[in-house]
C-alpha positions as CSV (number, residue, x, y, z in Angstrom):
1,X,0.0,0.0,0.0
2,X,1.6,3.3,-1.2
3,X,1.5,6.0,1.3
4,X,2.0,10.0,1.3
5,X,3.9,11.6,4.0
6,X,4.0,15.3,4.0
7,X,7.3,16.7,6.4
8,X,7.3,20.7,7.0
9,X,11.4,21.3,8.2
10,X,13.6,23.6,8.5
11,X,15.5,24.5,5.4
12,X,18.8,23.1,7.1
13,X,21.7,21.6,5.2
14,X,21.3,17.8,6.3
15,X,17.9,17.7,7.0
16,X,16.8,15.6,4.0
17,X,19.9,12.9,5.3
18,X,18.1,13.2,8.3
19,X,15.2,11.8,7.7
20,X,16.0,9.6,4.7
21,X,18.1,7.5,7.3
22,X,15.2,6.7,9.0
23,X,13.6,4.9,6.1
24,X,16.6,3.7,5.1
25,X,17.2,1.7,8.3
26,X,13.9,0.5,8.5
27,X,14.4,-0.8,4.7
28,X,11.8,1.1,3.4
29,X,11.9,1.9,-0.6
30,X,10.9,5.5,-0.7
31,X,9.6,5.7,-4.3
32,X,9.0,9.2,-4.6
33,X,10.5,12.7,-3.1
34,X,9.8,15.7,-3.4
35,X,11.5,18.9,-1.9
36,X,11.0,22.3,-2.0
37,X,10.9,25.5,0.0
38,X,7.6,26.7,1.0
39,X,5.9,30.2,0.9
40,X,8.4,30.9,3.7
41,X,12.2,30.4,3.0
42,X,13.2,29.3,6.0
43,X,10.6,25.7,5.9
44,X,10.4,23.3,3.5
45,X,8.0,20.3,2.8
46,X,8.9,17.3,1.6
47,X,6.7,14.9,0.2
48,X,7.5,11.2,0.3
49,X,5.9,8.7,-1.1
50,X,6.7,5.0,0.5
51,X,5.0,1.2,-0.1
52,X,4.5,0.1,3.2
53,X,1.5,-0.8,5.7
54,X,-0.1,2.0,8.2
55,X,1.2,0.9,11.2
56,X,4.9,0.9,10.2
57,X,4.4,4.5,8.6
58,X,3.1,5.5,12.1
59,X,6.1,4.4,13.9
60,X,8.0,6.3,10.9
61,X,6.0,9.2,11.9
62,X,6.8,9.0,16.0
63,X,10.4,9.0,14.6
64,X,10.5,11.9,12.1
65,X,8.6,14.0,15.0
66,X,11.4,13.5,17.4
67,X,14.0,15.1,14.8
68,X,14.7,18.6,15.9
69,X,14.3,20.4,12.5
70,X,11.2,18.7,12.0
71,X,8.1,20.6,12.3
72,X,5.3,19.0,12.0
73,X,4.7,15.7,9.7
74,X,0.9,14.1,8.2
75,X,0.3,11.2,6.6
76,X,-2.1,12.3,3.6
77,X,-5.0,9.7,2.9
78,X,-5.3,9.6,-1.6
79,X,-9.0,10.9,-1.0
80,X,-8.4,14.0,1.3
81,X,-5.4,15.1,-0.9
82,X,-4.4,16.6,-4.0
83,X,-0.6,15.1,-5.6
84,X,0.3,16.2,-8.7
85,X,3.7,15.5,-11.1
86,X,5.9,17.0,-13.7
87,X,6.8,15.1,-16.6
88,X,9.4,16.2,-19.5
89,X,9.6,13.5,-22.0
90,X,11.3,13.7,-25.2
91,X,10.0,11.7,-28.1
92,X,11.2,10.4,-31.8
93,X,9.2,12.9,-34.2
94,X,8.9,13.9,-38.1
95,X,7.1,15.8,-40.6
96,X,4.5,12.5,-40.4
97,X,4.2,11.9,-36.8
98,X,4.5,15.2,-35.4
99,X,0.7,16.0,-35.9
100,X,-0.4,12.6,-33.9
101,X,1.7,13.4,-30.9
102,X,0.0,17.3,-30.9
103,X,-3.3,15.8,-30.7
104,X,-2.3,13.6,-27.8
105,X,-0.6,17.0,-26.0
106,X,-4.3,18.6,-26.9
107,X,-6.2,15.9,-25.4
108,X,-3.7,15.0,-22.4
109,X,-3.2,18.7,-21.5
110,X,0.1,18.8,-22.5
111,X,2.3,21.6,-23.2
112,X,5.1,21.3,-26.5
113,X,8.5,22.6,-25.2
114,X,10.8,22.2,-28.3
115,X,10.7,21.3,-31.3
116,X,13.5,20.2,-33.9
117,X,13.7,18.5,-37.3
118,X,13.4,15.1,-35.3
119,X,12.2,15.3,-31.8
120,X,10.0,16.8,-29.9
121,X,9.9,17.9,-25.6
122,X,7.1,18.3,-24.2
123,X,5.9,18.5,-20.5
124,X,2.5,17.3,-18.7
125,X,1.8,18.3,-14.6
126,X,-1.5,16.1,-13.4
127,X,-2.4,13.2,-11.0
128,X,0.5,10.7,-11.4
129,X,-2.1,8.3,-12.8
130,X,-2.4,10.6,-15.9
131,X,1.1,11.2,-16.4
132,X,1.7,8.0,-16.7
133,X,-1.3,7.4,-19.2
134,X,0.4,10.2,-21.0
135,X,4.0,8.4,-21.2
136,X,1.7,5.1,-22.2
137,X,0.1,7.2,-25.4
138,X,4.1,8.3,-26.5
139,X,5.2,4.6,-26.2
140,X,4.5,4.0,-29.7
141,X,6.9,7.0,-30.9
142,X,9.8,6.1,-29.5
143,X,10.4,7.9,-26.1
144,X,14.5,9.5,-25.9
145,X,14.4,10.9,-22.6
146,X,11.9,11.2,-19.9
147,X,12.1,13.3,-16.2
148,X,10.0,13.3,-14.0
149,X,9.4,15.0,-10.4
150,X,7.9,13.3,-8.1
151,X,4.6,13.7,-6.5
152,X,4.3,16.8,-4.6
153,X,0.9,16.9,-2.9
154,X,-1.5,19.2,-0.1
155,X,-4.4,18.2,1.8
156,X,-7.9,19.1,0.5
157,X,-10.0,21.6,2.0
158,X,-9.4,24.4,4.6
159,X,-7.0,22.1,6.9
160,X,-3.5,23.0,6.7
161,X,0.3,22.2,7.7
């Protein structure tokens, strides 16, 4: 069972270490991690997303929570929260193909980046399950390169950090 946990820190230099020790010794595969600094520049959230079962992300959580730098930590449920991704992906294109994999940008939501002679960049922010529907559609033209972010996500409604 994948599982979102939201950590507001201070934006310290080994911080991050920190607390990716903690699932490290606990043998936990974090899958996705997200970083950034938040509306004020001395906190930042990160985002992780881990496979594991509720009780061992609990225990997780009683352990972040004891970190100094950490101030405050929430385990977001997939219905009370919002995650979304950024994808750049490059794909084989040509004078033939090129109008295909606009259509697909059109219908996905997508935005073109670059263009050359034979490639194109483009770049897609949704739900995770979306970006990788979009990656699915580009299969078929060859994909060069592809980057993507992570999920960064905020609870629903009014509550807060």
């Amino acid at each position: 069972m994948k599982q979102t946990i939201s950590v507001l820190v201070e934006n310290q230099a080994g911080v991050l270490n920190r607390i990716t020790s903690l699932f490290s010794r606990r043998a936990f595969n974090i899958e996705s991690l997200a970083v950034g600094v938040t509306d004020y520049p001395s906190l930042s959230r990160i985002t992780i997303i881990v496979d594991s079962g509720n009780s061992v992300v609990e225990q997780v959580e009683k352990q972040l929570n004891k970190l100094v730098e950490v101030i405050k930590v929430r385990t977001l449920d997939e219905h009370s929260m919002i995650g979304w991704e950024l994808m750049l992906i490059k794909v084989s294109a040509n004078a033939r193909t090129r109008e295909n994999i606009m259509t697909i940008c059109q219908i996905m939501g997508a935005r073109v980046l670059d263009v050359t002679p034979t490639t194109m960049t483009m770049e897609i922010a949704d739900t995770p399950v979306r970006v990788d529907d979009f990656e699915g559609m580009l299969r078929p033209f060859h994909i060069l390169e592809v980057a993507r972010t992570g999920i960064i996500a905020l609870q629903k409604g009014s509550g807060k950090m």
